[in-house]
C-alpha positions in Angstrom: 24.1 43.5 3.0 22.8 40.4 3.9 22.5 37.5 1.2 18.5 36.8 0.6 17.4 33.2 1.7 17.9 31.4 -1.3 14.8 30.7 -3.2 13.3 27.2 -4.5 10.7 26.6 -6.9 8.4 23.6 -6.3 5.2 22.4 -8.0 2.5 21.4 -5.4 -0.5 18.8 -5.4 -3.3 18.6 -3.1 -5.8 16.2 -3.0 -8.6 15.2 -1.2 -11.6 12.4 -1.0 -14.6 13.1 -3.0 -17.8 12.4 -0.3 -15.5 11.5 2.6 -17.8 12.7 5.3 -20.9 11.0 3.5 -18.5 8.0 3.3 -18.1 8.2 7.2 -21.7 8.2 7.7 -21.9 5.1 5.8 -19.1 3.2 7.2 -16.5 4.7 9.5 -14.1 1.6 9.8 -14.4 0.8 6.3 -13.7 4.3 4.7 -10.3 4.3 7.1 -9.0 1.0 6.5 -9.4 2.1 2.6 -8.2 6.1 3.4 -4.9 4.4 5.0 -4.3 1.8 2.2 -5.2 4.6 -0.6 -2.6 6.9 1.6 0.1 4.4 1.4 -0.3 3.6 -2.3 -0.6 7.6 -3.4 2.9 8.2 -1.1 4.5 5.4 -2.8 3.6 6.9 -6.8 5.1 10.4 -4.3 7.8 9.4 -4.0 8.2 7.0 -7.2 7.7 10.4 -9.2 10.7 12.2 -7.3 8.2 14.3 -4.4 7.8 14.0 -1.1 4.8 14.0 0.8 4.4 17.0 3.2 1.4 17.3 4.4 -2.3 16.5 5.4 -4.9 16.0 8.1 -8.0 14.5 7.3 -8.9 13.3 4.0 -6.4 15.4 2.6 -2.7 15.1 1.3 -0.3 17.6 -0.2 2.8 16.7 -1.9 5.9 18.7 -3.0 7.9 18.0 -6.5 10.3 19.8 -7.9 8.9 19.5 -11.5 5.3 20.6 -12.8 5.8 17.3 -15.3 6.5 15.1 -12.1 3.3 16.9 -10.8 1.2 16.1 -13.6 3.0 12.2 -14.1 2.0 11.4 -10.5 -1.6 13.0 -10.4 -2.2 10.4 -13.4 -0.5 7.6 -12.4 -2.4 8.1 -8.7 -5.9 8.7 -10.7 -5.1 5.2 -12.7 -4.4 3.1 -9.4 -8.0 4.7 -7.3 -9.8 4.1 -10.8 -8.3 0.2 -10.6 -9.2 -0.2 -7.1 -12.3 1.1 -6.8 -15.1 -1.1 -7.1 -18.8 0.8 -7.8 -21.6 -0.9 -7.7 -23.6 -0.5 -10.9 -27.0 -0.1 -9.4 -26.5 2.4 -6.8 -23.0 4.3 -8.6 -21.1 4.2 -5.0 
């Protein structure tokens, strides 16, 4: 008898942009420059929380850790840096 694959638990997160194609329609060149800079920050808190990044096309991303608690550390710590850099404009709410 063959030996089975071994197997590997991992804890995964996916996230996405909330109104990225409205976004788009309001200003393509904008909404990428700040998709790429969001994308580099959120791989760095990744990878600062022991995952990886894995995945994504899009306004998407999926990330792999090892630990649920890594999981829910990094989903936090990522929600914390978007809600520090996002500036909303208090008449309109975008």
């Amino acid at each position: 008898m063959v030996d089975p694959a071994p197997r590997k638990l991992a804890a995964i997160l996916a996230a996405d942009v909330a109104g990225y194609s409205r976004l788009m329609g309001q200003d393509e060149e904008a909404t990428v420059r700040t998709l790429s800079a969001y994308r580099a920050a959120i791989g760095d808190v990744v990878v600062a929380h022991e995952g990886r990044v894995f995945g994504g096309t899009g306004d998407s991303m999926v990330a792999e850790f090892s630990s649920p608690v890594q999981v829910v550390r990094a989903a936090l710590a990522i929600q914390e840096h978007v809600a520090t850099q996002t500036k909303i404009c208090p008449k309109t709410g975008a």
